[in-house]
Backbone as a printed PyTorch tensor [residue, N CA C, xyz], in Angstrom:
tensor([[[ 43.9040,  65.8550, -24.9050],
         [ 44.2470,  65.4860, -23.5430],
         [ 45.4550,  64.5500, -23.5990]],

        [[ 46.0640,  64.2550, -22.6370],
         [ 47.5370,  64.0220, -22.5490],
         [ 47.2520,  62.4400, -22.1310]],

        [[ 48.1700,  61.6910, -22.6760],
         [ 48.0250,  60.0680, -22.4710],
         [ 47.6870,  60.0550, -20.6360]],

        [[ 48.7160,  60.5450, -20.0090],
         [ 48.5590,  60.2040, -18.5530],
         [ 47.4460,  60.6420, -17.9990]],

        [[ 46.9250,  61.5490, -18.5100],
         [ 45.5780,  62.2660, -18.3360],
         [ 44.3080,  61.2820, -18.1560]],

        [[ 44.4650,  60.9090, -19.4580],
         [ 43.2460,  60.0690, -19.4220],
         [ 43.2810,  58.3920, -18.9840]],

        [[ 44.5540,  58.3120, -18.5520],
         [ 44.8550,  56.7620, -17.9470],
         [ 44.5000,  57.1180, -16.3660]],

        [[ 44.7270,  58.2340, -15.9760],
         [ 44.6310,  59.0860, -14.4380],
         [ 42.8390,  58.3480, -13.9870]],

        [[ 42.2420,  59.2760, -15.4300],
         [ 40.7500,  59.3370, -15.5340],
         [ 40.3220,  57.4980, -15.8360]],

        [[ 40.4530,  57.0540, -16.5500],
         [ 40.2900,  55.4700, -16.4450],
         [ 40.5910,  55.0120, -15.2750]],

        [[ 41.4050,  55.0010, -14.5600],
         [ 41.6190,  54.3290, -13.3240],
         [ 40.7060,  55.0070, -12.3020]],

        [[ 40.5560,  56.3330, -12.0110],
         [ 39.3780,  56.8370, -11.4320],
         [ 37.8330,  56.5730, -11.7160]],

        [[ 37.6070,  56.1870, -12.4660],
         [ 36.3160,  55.8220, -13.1830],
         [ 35.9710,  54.2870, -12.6680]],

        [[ 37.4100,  53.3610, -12.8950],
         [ 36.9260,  52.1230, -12.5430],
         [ 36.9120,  51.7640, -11.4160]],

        [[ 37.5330,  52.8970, -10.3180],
         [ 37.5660,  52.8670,  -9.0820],
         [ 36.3000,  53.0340,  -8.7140]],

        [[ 35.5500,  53.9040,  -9.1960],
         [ 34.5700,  54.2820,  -8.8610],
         [ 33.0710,  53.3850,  -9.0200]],

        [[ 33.6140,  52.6600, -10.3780],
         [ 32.6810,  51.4990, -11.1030],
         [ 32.7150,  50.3210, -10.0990]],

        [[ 34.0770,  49.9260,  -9.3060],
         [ 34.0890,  48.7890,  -8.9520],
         [ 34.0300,  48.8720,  -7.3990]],

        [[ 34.4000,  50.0160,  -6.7640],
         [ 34.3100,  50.5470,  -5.4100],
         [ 32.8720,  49.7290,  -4.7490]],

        [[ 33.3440,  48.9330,  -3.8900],
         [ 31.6100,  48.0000,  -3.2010],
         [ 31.5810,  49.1880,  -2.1650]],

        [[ 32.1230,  50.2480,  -1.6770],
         [ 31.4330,  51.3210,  -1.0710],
         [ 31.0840,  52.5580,  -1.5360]],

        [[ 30.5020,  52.3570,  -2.8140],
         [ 30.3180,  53.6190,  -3.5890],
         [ 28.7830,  54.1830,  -3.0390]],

        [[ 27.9260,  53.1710,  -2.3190],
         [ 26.7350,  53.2000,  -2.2520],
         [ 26.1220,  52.8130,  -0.8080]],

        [[ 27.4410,  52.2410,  -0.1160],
         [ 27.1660,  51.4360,   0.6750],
         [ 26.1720,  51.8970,   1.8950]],

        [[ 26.8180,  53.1830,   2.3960],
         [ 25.9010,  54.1180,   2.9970],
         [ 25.1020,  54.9290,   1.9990]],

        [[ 23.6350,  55.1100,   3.0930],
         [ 22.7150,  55.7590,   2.3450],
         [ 23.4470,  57.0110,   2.1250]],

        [[ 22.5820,  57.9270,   0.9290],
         [ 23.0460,  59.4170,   0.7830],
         [ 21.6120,  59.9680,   0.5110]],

        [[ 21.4070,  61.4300,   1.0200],
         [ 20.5790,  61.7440,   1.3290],
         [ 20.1080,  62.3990,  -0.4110]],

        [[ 19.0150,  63.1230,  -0.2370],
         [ 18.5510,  63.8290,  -1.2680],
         [ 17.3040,  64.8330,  -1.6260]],

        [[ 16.9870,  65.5030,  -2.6820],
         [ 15.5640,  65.8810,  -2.9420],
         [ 14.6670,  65.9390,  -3.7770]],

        [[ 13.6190,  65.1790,  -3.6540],
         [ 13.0900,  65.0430,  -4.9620],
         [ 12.4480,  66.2980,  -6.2760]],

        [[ 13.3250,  66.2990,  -7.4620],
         [ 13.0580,  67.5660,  -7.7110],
         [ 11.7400,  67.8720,  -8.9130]],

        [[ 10.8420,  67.1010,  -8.8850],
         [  9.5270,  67.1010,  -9.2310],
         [  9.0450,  66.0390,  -8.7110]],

        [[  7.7460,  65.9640,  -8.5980],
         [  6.4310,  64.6550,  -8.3660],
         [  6.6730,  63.6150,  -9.1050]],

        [[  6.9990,  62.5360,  -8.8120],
         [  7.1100,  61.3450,  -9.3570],
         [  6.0550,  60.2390,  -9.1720]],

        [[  6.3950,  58.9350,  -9.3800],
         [  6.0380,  57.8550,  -9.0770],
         [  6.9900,  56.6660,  -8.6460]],

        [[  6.9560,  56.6560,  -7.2730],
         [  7.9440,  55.7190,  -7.0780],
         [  6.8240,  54.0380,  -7.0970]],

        [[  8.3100,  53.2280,  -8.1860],
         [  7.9190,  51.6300,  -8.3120],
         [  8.2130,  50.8240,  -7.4710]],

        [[  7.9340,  49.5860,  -7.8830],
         [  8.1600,  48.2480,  -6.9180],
         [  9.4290,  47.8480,  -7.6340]],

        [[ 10.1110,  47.8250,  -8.7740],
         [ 11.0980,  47.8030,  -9.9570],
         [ 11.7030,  48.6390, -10.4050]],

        [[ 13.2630,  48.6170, -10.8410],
         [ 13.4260,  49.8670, -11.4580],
         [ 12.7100,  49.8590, -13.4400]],

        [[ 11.8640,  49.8560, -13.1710],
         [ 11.0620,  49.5490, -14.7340],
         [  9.9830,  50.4760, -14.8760]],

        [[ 10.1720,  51.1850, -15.9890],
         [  8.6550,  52.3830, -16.0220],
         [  7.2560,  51.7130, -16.0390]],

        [[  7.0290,  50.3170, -16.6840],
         [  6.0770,  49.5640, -16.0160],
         [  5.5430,  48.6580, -14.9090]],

        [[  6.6740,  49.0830, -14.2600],
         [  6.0980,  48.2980, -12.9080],
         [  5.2270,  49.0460, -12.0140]],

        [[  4.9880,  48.2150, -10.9750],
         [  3.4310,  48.6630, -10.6780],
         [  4.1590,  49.8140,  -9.0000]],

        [[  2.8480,  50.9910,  -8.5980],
         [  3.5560,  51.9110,  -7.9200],
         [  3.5230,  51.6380,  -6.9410]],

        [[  4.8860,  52.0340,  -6.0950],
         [  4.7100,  51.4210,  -4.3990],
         [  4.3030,  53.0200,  -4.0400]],

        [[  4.3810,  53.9540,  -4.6490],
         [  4.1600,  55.6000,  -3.5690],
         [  4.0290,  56.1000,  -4.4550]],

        [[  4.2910,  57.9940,  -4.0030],
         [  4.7320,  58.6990,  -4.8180],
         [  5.2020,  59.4140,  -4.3940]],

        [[  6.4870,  60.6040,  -4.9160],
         [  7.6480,  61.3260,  -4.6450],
         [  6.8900,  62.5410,  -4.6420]],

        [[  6.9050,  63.4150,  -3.6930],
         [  6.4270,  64.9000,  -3.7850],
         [  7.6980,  65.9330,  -4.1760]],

        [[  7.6390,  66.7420,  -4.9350],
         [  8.1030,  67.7870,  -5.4740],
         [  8.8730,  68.6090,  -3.7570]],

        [[ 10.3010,  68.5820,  -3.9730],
         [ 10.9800,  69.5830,  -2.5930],
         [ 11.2320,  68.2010,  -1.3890]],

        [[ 10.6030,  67.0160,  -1.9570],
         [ 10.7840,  66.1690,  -0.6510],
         [ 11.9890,  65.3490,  -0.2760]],

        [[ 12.2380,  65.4770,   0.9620],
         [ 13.7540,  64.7870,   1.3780],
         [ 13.9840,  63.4040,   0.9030]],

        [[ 14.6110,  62.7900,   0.7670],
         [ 15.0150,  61.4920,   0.8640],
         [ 16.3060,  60.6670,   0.6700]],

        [[ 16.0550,  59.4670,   0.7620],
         [ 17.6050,  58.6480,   0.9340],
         [ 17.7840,  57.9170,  -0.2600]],

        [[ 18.9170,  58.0330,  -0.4380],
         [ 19.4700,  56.7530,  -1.6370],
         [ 19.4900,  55.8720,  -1.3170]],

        [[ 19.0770,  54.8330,  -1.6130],
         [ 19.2600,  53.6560,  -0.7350],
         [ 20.5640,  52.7160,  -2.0500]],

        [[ 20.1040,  52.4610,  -3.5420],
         [ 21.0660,  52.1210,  -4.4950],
         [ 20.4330,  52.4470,  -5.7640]],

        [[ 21.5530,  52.2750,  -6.5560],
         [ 21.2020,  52.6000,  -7.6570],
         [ 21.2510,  51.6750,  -8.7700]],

        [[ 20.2990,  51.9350,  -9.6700],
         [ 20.8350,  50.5740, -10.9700],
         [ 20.3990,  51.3220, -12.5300]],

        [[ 21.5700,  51.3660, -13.0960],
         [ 20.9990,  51.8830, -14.6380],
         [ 21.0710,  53.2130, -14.0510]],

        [[ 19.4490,  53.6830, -14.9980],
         [ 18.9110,  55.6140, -14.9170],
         [ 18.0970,  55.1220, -13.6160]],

        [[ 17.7030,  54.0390, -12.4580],
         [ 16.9540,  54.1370, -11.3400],
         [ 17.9870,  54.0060,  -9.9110]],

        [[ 17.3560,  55.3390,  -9.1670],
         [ 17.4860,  55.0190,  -7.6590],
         [ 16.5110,  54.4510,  -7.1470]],

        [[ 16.7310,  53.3280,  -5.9510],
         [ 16.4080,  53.0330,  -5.1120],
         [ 16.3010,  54.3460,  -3.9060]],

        [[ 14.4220,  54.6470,  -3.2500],
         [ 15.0440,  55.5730,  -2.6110],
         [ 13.8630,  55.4520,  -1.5370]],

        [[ 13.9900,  56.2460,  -0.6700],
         [ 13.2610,  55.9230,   0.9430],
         [ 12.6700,  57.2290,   1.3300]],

        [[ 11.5200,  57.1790,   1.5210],
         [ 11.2260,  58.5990,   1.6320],
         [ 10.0480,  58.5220,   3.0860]],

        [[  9.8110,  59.2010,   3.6680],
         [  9.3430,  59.4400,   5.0100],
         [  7.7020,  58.0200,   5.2800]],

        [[  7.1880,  57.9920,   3.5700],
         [  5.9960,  57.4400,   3.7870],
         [  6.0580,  56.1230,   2.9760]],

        [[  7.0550,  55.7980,   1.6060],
         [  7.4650,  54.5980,   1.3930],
         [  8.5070,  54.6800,   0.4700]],

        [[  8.7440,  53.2000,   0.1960],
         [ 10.1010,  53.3000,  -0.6270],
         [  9.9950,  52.4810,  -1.6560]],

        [[ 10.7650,  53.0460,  -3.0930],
         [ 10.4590,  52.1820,  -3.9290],
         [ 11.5640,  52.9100,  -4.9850]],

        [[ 11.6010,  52.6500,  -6.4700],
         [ 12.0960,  52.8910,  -7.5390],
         [ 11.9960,  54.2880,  -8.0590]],

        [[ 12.5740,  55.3750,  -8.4890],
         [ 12.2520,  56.7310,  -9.7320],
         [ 13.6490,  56.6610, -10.3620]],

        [[ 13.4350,  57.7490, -11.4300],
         [ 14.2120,  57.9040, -12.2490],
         [ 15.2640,  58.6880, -11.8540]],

        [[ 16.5170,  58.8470, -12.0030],
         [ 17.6170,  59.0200, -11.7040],
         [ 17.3890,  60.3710, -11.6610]],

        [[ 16.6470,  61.2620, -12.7480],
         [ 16.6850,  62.6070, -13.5040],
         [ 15.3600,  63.6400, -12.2430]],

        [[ 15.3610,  62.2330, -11.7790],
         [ 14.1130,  63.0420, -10.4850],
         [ 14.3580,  63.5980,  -9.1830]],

        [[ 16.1650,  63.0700,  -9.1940],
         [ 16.4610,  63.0430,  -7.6140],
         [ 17.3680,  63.8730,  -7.7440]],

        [[ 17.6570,  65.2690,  -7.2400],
         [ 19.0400,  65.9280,  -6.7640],
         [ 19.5910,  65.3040,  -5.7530]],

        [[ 20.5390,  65.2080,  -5.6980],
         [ 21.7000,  64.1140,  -4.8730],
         [ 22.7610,  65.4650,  -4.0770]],

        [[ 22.5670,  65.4260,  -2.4690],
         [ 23.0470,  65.9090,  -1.8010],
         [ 24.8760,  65.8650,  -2.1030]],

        [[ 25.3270,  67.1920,  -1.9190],
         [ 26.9370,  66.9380,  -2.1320],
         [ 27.4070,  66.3540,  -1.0990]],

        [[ 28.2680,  65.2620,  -1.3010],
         [ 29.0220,  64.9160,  -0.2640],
         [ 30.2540,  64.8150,   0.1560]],

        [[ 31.1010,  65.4310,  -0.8590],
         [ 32.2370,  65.8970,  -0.8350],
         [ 33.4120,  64.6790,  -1.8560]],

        [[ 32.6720,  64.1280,  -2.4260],
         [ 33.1490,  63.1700,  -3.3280],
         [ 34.5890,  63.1120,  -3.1830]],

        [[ 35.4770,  63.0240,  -2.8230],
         [ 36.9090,  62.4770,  -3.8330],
         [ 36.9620,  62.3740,  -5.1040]],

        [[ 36.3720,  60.8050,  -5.6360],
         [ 36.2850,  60.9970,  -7.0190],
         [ 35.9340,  61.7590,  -7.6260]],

        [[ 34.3210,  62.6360,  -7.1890],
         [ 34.0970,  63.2550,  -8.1840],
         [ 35.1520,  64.5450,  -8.4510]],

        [[ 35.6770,  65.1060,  -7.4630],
         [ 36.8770,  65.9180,  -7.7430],
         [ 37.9690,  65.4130,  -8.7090]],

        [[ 38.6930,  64.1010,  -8.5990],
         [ 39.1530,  63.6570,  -9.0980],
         [ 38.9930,  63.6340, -10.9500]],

        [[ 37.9070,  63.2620, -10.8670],
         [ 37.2040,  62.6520, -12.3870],
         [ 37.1010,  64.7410, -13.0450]],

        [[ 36.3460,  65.2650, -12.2260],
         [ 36.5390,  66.8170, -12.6930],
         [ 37.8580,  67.7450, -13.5520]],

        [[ 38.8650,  67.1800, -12.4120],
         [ 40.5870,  67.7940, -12.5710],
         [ 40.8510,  67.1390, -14.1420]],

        [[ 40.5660,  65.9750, -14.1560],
         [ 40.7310,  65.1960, -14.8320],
         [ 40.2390,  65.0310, -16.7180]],

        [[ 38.7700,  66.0730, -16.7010],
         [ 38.3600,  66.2360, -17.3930],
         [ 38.4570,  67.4870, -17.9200]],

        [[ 39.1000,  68.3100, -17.1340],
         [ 38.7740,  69.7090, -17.0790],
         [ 37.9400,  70.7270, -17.1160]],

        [[ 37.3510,  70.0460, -16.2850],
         [ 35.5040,  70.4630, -15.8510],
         [ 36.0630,  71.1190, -14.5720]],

        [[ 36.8890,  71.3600, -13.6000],
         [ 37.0720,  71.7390, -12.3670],
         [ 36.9420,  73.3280, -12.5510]],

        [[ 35.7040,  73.4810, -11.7160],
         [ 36.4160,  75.3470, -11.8680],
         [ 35.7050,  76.0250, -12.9080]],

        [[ 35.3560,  75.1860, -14.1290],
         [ 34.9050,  75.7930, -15.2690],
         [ 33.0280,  76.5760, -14.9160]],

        [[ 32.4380,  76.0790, -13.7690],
         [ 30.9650,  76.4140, -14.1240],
         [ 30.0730,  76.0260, -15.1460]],

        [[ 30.8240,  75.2150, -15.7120],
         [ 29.4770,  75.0180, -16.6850],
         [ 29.4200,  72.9190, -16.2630]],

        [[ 27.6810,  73.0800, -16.3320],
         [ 27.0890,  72.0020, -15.9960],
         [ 27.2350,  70.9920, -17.4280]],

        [[ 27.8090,  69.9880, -16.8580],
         [ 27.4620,  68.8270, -17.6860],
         [ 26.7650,  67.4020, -17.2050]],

        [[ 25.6920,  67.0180, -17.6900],
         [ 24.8030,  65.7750, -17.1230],
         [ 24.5760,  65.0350, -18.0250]],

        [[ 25.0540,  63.5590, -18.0810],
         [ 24.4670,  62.5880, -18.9300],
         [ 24.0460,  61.5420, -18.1140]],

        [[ 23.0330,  60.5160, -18.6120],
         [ 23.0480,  59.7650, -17.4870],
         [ 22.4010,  58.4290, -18.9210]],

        [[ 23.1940,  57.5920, -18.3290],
         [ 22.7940,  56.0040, -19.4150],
         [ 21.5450,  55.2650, -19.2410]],

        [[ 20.9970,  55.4910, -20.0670],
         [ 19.3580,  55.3390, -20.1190],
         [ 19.5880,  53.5470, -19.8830]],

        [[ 20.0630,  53.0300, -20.4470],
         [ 19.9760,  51.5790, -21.0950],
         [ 21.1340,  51.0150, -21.2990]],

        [[ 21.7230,  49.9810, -20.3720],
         [ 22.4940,  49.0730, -20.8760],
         [ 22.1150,  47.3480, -20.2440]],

        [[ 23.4800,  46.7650, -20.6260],
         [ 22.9280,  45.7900, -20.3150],
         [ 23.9260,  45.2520, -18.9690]],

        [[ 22.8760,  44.4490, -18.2620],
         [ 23.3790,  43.9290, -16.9400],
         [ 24.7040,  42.8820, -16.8910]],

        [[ 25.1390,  42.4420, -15.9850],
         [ 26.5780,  41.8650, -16.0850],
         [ 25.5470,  39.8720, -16.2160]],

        [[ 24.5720,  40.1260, -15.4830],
         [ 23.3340,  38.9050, -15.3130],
         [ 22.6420,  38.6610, -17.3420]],

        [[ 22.2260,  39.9270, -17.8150],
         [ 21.8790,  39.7760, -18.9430],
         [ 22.8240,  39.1070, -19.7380]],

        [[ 24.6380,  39.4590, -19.8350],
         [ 25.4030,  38.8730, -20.7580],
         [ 25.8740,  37.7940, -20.3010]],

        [[ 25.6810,  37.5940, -19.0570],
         [ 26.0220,  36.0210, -18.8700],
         [ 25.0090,  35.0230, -19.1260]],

        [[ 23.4970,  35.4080, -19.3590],
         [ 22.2200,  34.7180, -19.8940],
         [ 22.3720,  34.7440, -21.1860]],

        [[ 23.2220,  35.8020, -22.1680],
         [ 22.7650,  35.8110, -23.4030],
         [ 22.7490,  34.8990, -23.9410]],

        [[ 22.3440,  34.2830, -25.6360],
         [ 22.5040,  32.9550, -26.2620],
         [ 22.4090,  33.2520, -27.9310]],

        [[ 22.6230,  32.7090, -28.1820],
         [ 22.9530,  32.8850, -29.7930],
         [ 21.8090,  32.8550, -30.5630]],

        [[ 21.2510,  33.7160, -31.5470],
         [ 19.8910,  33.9630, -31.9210],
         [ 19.9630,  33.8980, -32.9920]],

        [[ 19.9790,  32.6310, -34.2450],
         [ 20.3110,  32.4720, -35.3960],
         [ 19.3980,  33.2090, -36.1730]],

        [[ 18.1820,  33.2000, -35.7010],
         [ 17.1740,  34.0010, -36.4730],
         [ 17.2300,  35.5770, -36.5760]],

        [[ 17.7260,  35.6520, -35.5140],
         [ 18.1340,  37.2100, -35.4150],
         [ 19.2920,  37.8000, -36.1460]],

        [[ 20.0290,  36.9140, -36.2300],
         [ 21.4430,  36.6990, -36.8820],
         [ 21.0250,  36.8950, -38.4980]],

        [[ 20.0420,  36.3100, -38.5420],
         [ 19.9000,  36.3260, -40.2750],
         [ 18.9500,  37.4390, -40.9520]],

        [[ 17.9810,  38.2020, -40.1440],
         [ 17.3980,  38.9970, -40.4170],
         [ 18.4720,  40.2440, -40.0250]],

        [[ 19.5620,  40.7310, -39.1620],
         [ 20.4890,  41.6790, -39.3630],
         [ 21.2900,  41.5970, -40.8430]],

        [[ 22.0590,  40.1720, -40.9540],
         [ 22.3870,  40.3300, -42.5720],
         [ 21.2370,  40.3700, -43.4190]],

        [[ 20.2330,  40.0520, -43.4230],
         [ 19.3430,  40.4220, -45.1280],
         [ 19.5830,  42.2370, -44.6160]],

        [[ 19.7430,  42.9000, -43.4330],
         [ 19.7350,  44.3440, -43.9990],
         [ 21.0570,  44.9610, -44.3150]],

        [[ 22.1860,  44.2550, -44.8120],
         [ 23.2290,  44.3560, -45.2800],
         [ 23.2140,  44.4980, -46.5710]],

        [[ 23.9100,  45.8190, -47.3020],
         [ 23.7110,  46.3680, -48.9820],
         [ 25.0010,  46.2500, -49.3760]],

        [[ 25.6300,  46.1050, -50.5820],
         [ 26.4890,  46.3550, -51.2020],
         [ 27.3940,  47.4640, -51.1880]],

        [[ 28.4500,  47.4020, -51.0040],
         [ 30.0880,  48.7880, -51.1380],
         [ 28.8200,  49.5660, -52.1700]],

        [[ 28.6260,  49.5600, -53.7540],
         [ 28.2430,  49.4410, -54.9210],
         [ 26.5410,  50.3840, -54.8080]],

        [[ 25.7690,  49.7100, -53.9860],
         [ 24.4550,  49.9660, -53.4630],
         [ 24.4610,  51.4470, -52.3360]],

        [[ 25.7740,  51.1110, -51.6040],
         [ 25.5310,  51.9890, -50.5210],
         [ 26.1730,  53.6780, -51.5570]],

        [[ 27.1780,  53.3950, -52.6040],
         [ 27.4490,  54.4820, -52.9540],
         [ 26.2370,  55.3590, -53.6450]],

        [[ 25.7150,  54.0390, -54.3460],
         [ 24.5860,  55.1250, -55.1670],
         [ 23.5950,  55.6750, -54.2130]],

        [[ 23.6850,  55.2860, -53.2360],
         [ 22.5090,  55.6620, -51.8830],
         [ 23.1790,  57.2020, -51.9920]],

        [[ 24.1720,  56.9980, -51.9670],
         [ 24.8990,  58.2400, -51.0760],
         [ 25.1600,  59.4740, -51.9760]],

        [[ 25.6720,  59.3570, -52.9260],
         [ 25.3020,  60.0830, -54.2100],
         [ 23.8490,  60.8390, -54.7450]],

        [[ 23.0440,  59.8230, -54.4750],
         [ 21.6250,  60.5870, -54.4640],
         [ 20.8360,  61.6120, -53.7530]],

        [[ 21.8330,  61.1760, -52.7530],
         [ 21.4050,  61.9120, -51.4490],
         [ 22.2990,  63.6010, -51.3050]],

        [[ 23.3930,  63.6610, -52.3500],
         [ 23.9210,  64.4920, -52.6710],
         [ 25.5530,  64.6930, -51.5570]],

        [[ 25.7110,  63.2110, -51.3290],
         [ 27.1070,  63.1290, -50.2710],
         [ 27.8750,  62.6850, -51.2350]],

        [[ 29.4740,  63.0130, -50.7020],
         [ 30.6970,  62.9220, -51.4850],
         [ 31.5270,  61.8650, -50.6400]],

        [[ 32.2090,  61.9170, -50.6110],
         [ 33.3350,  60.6990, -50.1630],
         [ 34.4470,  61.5980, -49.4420]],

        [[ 34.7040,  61.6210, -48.3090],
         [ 35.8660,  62.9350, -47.9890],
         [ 37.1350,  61.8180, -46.8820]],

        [[ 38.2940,  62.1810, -47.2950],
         [ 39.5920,  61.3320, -47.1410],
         [ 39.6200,  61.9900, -45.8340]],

        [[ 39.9450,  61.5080, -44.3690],
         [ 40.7120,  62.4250, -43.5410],
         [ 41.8190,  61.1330, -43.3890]],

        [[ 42.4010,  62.3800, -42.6620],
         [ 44.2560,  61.9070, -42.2270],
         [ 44.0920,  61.2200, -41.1720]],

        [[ 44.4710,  60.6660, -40.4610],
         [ 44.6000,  59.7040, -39.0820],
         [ 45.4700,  60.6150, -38.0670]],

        [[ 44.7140,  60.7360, -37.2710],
         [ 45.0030,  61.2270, -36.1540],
         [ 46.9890,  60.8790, -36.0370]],

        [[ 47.4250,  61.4090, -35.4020],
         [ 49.0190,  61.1500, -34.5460],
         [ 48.9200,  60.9460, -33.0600]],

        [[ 49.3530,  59.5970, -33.0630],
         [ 49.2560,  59.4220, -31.7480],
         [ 49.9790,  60.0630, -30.6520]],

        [[ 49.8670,  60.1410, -29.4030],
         [ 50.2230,  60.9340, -28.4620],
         [ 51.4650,  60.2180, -28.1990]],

        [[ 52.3830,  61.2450, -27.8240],
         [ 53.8910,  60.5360, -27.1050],
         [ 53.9640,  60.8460, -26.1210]]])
């Protein structure tokens, strides 16, 4: 892909990341199996409902792999992978498509980020010396890791470095 290409696609992405109306209005939807909707977006939290299989509902927001979502009898938390999401004629997502060269092609691609961490989590984080020291004891030797690798019947293979784009 071509430098401008993917600077096109970065700037569309963070538009999209940082856009405070990405969500702002509800968007409609259907739930596409029986769920359990939570009080949290957390697989152990406790259940406010449950999602029937074919049933309408609203986005209300999203966080992580959970929508927030509203459904005729209550509202609460499911998993991202539960809800078909009504088209709404995206911009971006056209955008981000052209961009990838997914436009046009028919073939489905879906990933969705199980787990990261919150912008609240890394501003709480703190320095975990103990943790710190049990990652190095699992640190092996240049020396250690070859004979690992050798045994295992792997070789050592040189590649060339890419050429950067002009």
């Amino acid at each position: 892909m071509k430098r401008h290409t993917w600077l096109y696609l970065i700037v569309a992405i963070g538009f999209g990341l940082s856009s405070p109306i990405s969500l702002a209005a509800t968007e409609s939807g259907t739930a596409l199996k029986a769920d359990t909707l939570r009080v949290q977006p957390f697989a152990d939290a406790k259940s406010s409902g449950a999602l029937i299989k074919n049933e309408p509902l609203e986005i209300i927001t999203k966080k992580g792999a959970w929508l927030q979502v509203k459904t005729k009898k209550s509202t609460g938390w499911v998993r991202l992978l539960s809800v078909k999401r009504a088209s709404t004629g995206n911009v971006l997502k056209g955008t981000v498509a052209v961009a990838t060269g997914r436009a046009g092609t028919g073939k489905v691609v879906s990933t969705t980020g199980i787990r990261g961490l919150s912008a609240e989590e890394l501003k709480a984080a703190q320095f975990n010396e103990t943790e710190m020291k049990k990652l190095e004891s699992l640190a092996v030797s240049k020396a250690d890791a070859q004979k690992f690798a050798s045994s295992g019947g792997l070789t050592a293979n040189q590649a060339a470095y890419l050429k950067g784009a002009k």
